[in-house]
C-alpha positions as CSV (number, residue, x, y, z in Angstrom):
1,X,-4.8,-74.6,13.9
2,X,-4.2,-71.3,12.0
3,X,-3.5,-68.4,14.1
4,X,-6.3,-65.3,13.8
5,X,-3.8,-62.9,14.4
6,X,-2.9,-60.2,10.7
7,X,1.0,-60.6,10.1
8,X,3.5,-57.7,9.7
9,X,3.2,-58.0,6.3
10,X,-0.5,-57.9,6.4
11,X,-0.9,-54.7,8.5
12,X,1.9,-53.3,6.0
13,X,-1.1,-52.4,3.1
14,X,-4.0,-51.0,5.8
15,X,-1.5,-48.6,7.4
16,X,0.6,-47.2,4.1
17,X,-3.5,-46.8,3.0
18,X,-3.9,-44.9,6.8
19,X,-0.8,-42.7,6.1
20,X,-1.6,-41.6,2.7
21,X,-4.8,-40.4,3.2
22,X,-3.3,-38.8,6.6
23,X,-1.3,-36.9,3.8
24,X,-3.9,-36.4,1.2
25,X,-6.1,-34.4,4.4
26,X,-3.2,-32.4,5.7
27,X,-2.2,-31.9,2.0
28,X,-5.6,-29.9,1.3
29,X,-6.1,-28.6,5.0
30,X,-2.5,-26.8,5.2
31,X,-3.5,-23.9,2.4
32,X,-7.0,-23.7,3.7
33,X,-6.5,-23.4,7.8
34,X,-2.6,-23.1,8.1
35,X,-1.8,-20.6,5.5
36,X,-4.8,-18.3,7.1
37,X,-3.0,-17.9,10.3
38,X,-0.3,-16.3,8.3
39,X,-2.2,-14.0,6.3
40,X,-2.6,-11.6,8.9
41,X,-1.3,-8.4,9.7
42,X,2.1,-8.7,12.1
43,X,0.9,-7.1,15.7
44,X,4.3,-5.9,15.7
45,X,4.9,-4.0,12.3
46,X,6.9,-1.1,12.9
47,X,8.5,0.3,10.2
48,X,10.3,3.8,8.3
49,X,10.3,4.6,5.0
50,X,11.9,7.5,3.6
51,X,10.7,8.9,0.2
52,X,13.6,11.9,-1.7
53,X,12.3,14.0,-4.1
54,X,12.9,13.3,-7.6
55,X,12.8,15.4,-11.1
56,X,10.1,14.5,-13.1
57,X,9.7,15.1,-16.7
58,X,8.4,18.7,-17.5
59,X,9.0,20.0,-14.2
60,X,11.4,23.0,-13.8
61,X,13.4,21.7,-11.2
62,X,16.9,20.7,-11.1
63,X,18.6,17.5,-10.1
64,X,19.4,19.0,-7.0
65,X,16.4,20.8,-6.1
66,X,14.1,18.9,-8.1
67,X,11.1,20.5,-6.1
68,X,9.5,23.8,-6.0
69,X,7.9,25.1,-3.0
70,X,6.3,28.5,-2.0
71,X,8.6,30.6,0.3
72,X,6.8,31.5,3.2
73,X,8.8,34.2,3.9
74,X,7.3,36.0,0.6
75,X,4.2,36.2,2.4
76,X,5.5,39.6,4.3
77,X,7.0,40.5,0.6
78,X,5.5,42.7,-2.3
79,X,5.2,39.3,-4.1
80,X,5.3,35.8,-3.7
81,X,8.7,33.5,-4.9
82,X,8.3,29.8,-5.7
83,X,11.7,28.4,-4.6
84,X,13.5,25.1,-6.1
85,X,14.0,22.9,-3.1
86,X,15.1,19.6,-2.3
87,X,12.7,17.7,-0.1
88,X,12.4,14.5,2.2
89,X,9.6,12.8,3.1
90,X,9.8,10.2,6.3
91,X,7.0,8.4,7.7
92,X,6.4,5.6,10.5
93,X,4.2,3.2,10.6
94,X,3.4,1.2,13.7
95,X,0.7,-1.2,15.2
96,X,-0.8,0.6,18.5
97,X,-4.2,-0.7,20.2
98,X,-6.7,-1.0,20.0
99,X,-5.6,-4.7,18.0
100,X,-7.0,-7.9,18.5
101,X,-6.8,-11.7,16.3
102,X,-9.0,-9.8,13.3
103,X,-8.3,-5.8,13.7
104,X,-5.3,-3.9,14.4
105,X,-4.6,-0.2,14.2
106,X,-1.8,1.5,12.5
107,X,-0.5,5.0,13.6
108,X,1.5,6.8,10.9
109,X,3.5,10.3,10.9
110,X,4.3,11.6,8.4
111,X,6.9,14.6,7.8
112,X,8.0,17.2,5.0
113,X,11.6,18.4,5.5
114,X,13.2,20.9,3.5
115,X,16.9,19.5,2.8
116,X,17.9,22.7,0.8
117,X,16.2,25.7,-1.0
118,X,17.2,28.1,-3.2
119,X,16.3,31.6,-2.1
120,X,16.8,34.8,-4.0
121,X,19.4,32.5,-6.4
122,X,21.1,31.3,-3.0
123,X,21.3,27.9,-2.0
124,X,20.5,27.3,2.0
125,X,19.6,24.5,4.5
126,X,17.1,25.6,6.6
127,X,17.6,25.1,10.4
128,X,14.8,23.5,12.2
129,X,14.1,26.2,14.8
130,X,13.7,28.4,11.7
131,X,16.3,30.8,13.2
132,X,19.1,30.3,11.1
133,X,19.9,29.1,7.5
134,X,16.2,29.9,5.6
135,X,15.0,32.7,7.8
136,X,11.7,32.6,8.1
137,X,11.0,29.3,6.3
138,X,12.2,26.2,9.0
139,X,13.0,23.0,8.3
140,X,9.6,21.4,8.8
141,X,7.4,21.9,5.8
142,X,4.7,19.8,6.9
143,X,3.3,17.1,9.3
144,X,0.5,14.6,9.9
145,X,-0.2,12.0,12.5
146,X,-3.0,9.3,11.2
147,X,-4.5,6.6,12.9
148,X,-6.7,4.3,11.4
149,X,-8.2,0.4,12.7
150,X,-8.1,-1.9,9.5
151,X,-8.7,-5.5,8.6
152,X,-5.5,-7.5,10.0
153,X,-6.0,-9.6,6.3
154,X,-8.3,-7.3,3.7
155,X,-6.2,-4.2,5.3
156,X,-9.7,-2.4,4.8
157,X,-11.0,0.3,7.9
158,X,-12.7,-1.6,10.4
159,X,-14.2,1.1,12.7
160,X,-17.4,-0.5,13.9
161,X,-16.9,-1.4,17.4
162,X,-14.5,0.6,18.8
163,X,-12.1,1.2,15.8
164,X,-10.6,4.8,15.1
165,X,-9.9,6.8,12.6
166,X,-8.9,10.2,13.2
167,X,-5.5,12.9,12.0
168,X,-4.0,15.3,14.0
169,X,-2.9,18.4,11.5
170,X,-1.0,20.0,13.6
171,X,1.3,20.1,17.1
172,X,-1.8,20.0,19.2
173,X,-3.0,17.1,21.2
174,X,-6.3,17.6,19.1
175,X,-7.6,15.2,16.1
176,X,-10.1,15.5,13.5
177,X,-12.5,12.0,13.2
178,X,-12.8,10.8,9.5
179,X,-15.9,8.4,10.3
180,X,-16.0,8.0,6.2
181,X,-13.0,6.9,5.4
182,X,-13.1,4.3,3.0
183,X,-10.2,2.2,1.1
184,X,-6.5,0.7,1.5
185,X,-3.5,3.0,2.9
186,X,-0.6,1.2,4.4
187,X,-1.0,-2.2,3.5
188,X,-2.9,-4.2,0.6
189,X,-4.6,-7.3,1.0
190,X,-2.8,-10.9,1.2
191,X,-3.1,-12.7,-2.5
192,X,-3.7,-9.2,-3.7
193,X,-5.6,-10.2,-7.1
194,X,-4.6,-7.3,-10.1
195,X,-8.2,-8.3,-11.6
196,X,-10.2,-6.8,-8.6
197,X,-10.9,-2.8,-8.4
198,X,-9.3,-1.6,-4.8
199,X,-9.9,1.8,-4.1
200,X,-7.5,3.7,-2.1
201,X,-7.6,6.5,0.6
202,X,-5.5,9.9,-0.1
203,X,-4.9,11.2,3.6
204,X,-4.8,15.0,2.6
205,X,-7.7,15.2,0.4
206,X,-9.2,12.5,2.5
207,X,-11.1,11.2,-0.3
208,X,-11.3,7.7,-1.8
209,X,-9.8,7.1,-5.6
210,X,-9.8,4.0,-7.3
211,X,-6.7,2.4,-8.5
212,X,-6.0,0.7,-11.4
213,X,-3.4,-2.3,-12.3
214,X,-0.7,-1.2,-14.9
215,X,1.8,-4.2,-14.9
216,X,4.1,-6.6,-13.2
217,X,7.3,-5.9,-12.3
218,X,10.8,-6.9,-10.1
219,X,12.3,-4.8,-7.4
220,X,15.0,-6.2,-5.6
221,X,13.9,-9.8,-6.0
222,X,10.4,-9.8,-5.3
223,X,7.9,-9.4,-7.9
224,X,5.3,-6.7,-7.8
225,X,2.4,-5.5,-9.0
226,X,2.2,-2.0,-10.0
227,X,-1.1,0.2,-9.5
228,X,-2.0,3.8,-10.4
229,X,-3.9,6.7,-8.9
230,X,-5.3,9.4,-10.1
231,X,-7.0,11.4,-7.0
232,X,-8.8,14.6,-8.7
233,X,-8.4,17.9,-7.7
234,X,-9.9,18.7,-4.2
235,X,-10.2,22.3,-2.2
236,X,-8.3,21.7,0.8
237,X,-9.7,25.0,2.5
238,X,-13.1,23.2,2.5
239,X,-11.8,20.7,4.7
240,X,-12.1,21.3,8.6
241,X,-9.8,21.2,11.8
242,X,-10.0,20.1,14.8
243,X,-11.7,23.0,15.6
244,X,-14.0,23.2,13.2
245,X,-12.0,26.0,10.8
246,X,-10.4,26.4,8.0
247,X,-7.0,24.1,8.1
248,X,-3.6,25.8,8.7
249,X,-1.8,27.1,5.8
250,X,-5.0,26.6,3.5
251,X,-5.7,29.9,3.0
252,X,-4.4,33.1,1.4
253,X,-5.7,36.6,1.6
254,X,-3.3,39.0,0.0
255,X,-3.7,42.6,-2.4
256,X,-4.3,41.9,-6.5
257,X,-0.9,42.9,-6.4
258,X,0.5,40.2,-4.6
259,X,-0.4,38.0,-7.2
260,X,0.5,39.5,-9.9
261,X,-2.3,41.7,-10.9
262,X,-5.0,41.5,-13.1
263,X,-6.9,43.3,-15.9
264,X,-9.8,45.0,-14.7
265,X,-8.8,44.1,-10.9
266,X,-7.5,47.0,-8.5
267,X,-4.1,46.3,-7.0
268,X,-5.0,47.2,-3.3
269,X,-8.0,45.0,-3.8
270,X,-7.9,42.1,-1.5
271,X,-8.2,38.5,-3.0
272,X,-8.8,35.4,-1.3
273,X,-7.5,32.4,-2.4
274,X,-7.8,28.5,-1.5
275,X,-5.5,25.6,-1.8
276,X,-6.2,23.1,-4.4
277,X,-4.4,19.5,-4.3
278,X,-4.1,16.5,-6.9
279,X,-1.9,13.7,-6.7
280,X,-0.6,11.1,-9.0
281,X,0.3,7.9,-7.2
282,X,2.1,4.8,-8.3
283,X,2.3,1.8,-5.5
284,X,4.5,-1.3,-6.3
285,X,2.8,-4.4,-4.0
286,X,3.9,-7.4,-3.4
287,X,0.4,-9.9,-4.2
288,X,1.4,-12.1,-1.1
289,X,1.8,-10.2,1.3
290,X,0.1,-6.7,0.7
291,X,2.9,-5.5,1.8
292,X,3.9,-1.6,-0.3
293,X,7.5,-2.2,-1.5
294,X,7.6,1.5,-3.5
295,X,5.3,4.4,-3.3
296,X,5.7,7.4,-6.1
297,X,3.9,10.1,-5.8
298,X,3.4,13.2,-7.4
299,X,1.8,15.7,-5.7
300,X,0.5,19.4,-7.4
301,X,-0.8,21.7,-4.6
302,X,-1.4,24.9,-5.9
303,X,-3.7,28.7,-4.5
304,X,-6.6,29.9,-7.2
305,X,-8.7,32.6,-6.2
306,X,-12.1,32.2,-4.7
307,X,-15.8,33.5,-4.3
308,X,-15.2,34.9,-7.8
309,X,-17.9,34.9,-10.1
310,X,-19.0,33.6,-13.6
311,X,-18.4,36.8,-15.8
312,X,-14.9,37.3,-14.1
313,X,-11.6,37.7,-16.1
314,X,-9.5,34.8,-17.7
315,X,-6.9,35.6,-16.1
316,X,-8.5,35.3,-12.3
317,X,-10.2,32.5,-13.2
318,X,-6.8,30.4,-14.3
319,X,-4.5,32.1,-11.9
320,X,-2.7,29.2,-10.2
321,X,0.0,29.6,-7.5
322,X,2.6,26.7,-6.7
323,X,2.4,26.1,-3.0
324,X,4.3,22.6,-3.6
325,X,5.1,20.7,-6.9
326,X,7.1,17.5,-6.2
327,X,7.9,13.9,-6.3
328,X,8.6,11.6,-3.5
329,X,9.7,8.3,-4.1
330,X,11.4,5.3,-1.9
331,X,14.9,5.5,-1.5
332,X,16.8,2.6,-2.2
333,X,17.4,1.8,1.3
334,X,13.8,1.4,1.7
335,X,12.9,-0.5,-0.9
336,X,15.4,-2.6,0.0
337,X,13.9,-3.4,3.6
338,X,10.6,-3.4,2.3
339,X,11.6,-6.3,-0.1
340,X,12.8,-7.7,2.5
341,X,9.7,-7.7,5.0
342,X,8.0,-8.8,1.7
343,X,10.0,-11.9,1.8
344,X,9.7,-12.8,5.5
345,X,5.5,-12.1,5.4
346,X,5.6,-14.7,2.4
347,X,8.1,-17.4,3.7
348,X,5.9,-19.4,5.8
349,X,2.9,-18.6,3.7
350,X,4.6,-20.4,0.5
351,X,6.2,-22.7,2.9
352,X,2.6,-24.3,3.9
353,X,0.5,-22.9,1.6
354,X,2.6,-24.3,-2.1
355,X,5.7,-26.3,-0.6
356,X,4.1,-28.6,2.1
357,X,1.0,-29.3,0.3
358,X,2.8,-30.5,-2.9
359,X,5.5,-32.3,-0.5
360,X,2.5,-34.3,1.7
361,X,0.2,-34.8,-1.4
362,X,3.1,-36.6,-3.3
363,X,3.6,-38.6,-0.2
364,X,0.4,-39.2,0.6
365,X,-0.4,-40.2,-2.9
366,X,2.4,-42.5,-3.2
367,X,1.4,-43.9,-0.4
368,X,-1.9,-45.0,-0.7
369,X,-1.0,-46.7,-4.5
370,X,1.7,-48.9,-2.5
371,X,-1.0,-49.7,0.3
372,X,-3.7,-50.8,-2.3
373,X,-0.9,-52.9,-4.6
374,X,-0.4,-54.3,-1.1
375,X,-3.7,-55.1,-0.3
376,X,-4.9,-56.3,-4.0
377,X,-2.4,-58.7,-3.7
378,X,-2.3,-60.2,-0.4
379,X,0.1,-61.9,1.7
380,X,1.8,-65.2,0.5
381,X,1.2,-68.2,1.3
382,X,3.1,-71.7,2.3
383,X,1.0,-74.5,0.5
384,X,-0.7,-76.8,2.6
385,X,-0.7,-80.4,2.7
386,X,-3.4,-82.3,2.1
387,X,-3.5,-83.3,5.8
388,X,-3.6,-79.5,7.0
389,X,-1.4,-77.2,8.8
390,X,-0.2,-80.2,11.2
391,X,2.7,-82.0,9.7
392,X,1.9,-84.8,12.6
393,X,-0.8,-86.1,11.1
394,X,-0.3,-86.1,7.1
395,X,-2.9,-88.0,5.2
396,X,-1.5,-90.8,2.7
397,X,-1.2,-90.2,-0.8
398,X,-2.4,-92.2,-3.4
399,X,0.3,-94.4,-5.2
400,X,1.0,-94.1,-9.0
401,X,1.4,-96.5,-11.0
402,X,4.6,-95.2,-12.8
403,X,3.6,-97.9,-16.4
404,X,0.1,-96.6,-16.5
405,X,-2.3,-93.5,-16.6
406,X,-4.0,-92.6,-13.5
407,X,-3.9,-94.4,-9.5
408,X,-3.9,-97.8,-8.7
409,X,-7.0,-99.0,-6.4
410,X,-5.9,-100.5,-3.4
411,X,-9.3,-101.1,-2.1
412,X,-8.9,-104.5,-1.6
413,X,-5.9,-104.3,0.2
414,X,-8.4,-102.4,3.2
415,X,-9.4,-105.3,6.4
416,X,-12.9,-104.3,6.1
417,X,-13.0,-105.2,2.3
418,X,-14.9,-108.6,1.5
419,X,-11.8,-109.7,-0.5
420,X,-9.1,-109.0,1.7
421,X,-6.9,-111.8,1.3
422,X,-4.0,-110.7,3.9
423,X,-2.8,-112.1,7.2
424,X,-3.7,-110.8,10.7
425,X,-0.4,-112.3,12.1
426,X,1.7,-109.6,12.2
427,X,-0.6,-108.0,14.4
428,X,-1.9,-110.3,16.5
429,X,1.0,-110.5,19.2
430,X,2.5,-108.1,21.0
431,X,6.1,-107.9,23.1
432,X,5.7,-109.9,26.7
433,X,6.3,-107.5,29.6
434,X,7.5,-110.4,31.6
435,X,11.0,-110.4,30.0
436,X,11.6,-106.7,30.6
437,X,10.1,-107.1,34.7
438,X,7.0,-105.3,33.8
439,X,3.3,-106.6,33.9
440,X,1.4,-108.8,36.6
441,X,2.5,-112.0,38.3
442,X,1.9,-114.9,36.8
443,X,0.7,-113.4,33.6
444,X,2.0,-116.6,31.4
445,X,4.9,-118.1,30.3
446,X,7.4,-116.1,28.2
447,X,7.7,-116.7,24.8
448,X,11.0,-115.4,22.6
449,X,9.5,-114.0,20.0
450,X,9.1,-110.3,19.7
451,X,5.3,-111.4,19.2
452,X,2.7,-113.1,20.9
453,X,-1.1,-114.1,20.0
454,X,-3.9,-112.4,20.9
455,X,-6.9,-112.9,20.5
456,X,-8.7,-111.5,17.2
457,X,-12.1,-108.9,17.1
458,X,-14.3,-111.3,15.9
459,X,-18.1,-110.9,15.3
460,X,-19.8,-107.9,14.4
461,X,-17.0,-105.6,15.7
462,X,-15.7,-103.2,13.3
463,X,-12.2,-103.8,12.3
464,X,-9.7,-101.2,14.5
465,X,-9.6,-100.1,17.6
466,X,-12.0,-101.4,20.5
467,X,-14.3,-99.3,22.7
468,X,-13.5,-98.2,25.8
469,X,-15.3,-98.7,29.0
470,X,-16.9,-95.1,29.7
471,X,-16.3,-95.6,33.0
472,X,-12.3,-96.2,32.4
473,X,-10.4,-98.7,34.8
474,X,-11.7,-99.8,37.7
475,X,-10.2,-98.7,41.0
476,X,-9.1,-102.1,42.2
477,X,-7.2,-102.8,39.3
478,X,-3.1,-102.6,39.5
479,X,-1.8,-98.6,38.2
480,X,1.2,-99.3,36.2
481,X,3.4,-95.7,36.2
482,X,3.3,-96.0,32.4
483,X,-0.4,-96.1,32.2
484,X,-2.2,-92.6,32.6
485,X,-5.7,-94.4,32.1
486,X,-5.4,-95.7,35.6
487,X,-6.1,-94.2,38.7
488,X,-4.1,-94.0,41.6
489,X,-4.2,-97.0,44.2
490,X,-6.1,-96.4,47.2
């Protein structure tokens, strides 16, 4: 009887089919679900960058004082000096709440230090308590303190719900809400795509620019996409504090003299003026991660007279006073870390979002063709006999008759065949028990042939084996240990 029961061999197809397709799923699951748990801001970004300032082409500056910056201590002078200066720019960004799985807040200062100016043809450093070094003009040119809830993956403002955005101007504890602000600052979105239009936030105009895509480049082994930014001139004196005035430093009010003088214009005449701001700004991004590996930026803020009118001179109309001219780039130290954050954002999002997939689709693939080969063709098989599976009861094969074509009929050779011609004597005796001590008493006398006669089935009995009484032996009759027909002797 054949066993129900699948082989090892024939479970070996249905599983490698299981497997593959197991691998095929996780194959197209890992970039869809996996990767998207990577592509999310880190809750625990903290990080410094420190931009120098750089000469530009066309600008006045040297390679050591490559900026040029309005003294302040001209202010109190018959007229104002615009000083070359070397500058440093420092800012850190960290994650503070509110944050959750889909939002977090970052929280950037950012600093202007003065490294060294030139004044009155003398190089200085300025001391930070302003006391020493530059006079009147301290170390500290400016600073900012921003904080603003984004998008932990578009790294847009998110500021329904509880999200800020605010900057403090100055040393007080007080901030001004932006509840407008619009656009990327610290971060781009992961798979940043060159083809969209992103439009980008400028803190100190705090107005929204669109950026466009230049080109591609390489910066310390991680490749980039570069994007420009052209944020148009904006009247900084029109913004407000946290007070509601005019911002710090914003603001001039000094004689026509001051300035220069102008045709037409009396000297002692007192001239406002308002400070203007555009900036230039090149960002380097990596398109995994978002992540900013260079910011350059150059940055034009400059006094013009206000509240004149139409019909006014030329020459008030185009007056123009540098307040700060400079550009700030990454140092080389930075961009080296930022690279490098680059590359640990994008590890385990290239990991299971390109390696793992292609690694688990080959396998899977591979997989399910051995499991169908498998299947299609089947396990093999041991021939059977013509009997069946039971090699104790074989069924006899038909003798050929090695002189002619085809099987010799042995029909007649068969008892029940009307022309039988054989003898019944070879099985019409059997061995006398007597001789061995077995059988009943008085069975007979013992004969020494292996044989004895029997009698023969005659009559309408078919030839073989007789039938047995249904009701098997009878009770009285003698058990012989051999004989499992009988039943035991009562």
């Amino acid at each position: 009887m054949a066993s129900s029961r699948m082989s090892v061999r024939e479970l070996v197809g249905p599983v490698l089919i299981f497997i593959g397709a197991l691998f095929v799923v996780a194959a197209i699951a890992m970039p869809l679900y996996l990767v998207g748990q990577f592509q999310k801001t880190p809750m625990d970004t903290d990080y410094t960058t420190v931009s120098t300032s750089q000469r530009t082409d066309g600008s006045s500056g040297s390679q050591a004082l490559p900026a040029q910056i309005l003294n302040r201590c001209s202010l109190t002078s018959s007229k104002p000096e615009v000083s070359p200066a070397n500058l440093t720019r420092q800012q850190r960004v960290v994650v503070v709440k509110p944050a959750n799985s889909d939002r977090v807040t970052f929280q950037a200062g950012t600093s202007v230090r003065i490294n060294q100016v030139q004044i009155s043809g003398e190089t200085v450093t300025p001391s930070s308590d302003s006391t020493s070094g530059g006079g009147c003009l301290g170390a500290l040119l400016s600073a900012t303190k921003d904080r603003v809830t984004t998008n932990r993956t578009t790294g847009a403002p998110a500021l329904s719900g509880g999200g800020s955005s605010e900057v403090q101007l100055d040393s007080s504890d007080k901030t001004v809400t932006i509840p407008d602000r619009r656009g990327l600052q610290y971060r781009f979105p992961f798979d940043t795509d060159k083809g969209k239009n992103y439009i980008y936030f400028d803190l100190a105009s705090r107005t929204t620019s669109p950026l466009k895509y230049v080109d591609s480049t390489e910066i310390n082994g991680v490749s980039v996409d570069h994007f420009s930014q052209e944020v148009p001139e904006a009247n900084l004196a029109s913004l407000k504090d946290a007070n509601g005035g005019v911002p710090q430093g914003t603001q001039l009010t000094q004689s026509a003299s001051w300035y220069g003088g102008f045709p037409g214009i009396d000297g002692k005449q007192v001239l406002p003026a308002d400070l203007y701001r555009k900036t230039t700004r090149d960002l380097y991004v990596d398109p995994t991660t978002g992540t900013i590996v260079n910011d350059r930026e150059r940055v034009q803020e400059y006094f013009k007279i206000s509240g004149i009118s139409d019909d006014a001179p030329d020459a008030l109309k185009n007056f123009s006073l540098t307040n700060l001219d400079a550009t700030f780039a990454y140092d080389q130290k930075t961009q080296e870390q930022r690279a490098a954050d680059a590359k640990d954002l994008a590890s385990p999002i290239k990991l299971w979002g390109r390696w793992m997939p292609i690694v688990f689709g080959i396998l899977g693939v591979l997989a399910l063709a051995a499991g169908i080969v498998l299947l299609l063709r089947g396990p093999r098989r041991t021939p059977a006999t013509a009997g069946g599976e039971d090699p104790y009861y074989p069924v006899a094969t038909q003798d050929t008759d090695a002189g002619t074509v085809g099987t010799r009929d042995d029909s007649a050779n068969f008892r029940g065949s009307d022309t039988y011609g054989g003898s019944d004597d070879a099985t019409s005796a059997f061995p006398d028990l007597r001789k061995r001590g077995g059988g009943a008493a008085g069975a007979g006398a013992t004969d020494d042939d292996a044989t004895q006669n029997i009698p023969r089935v005659t009559g309408d009995e078919p030839h073989g084996w007789s039938e047995p009484d249904e009701n098997g032996p009878g009770s009285a009759e003698t058990r012989r240990d051999d004989d499992p027909w009988r039943g035991p002797a009562t």
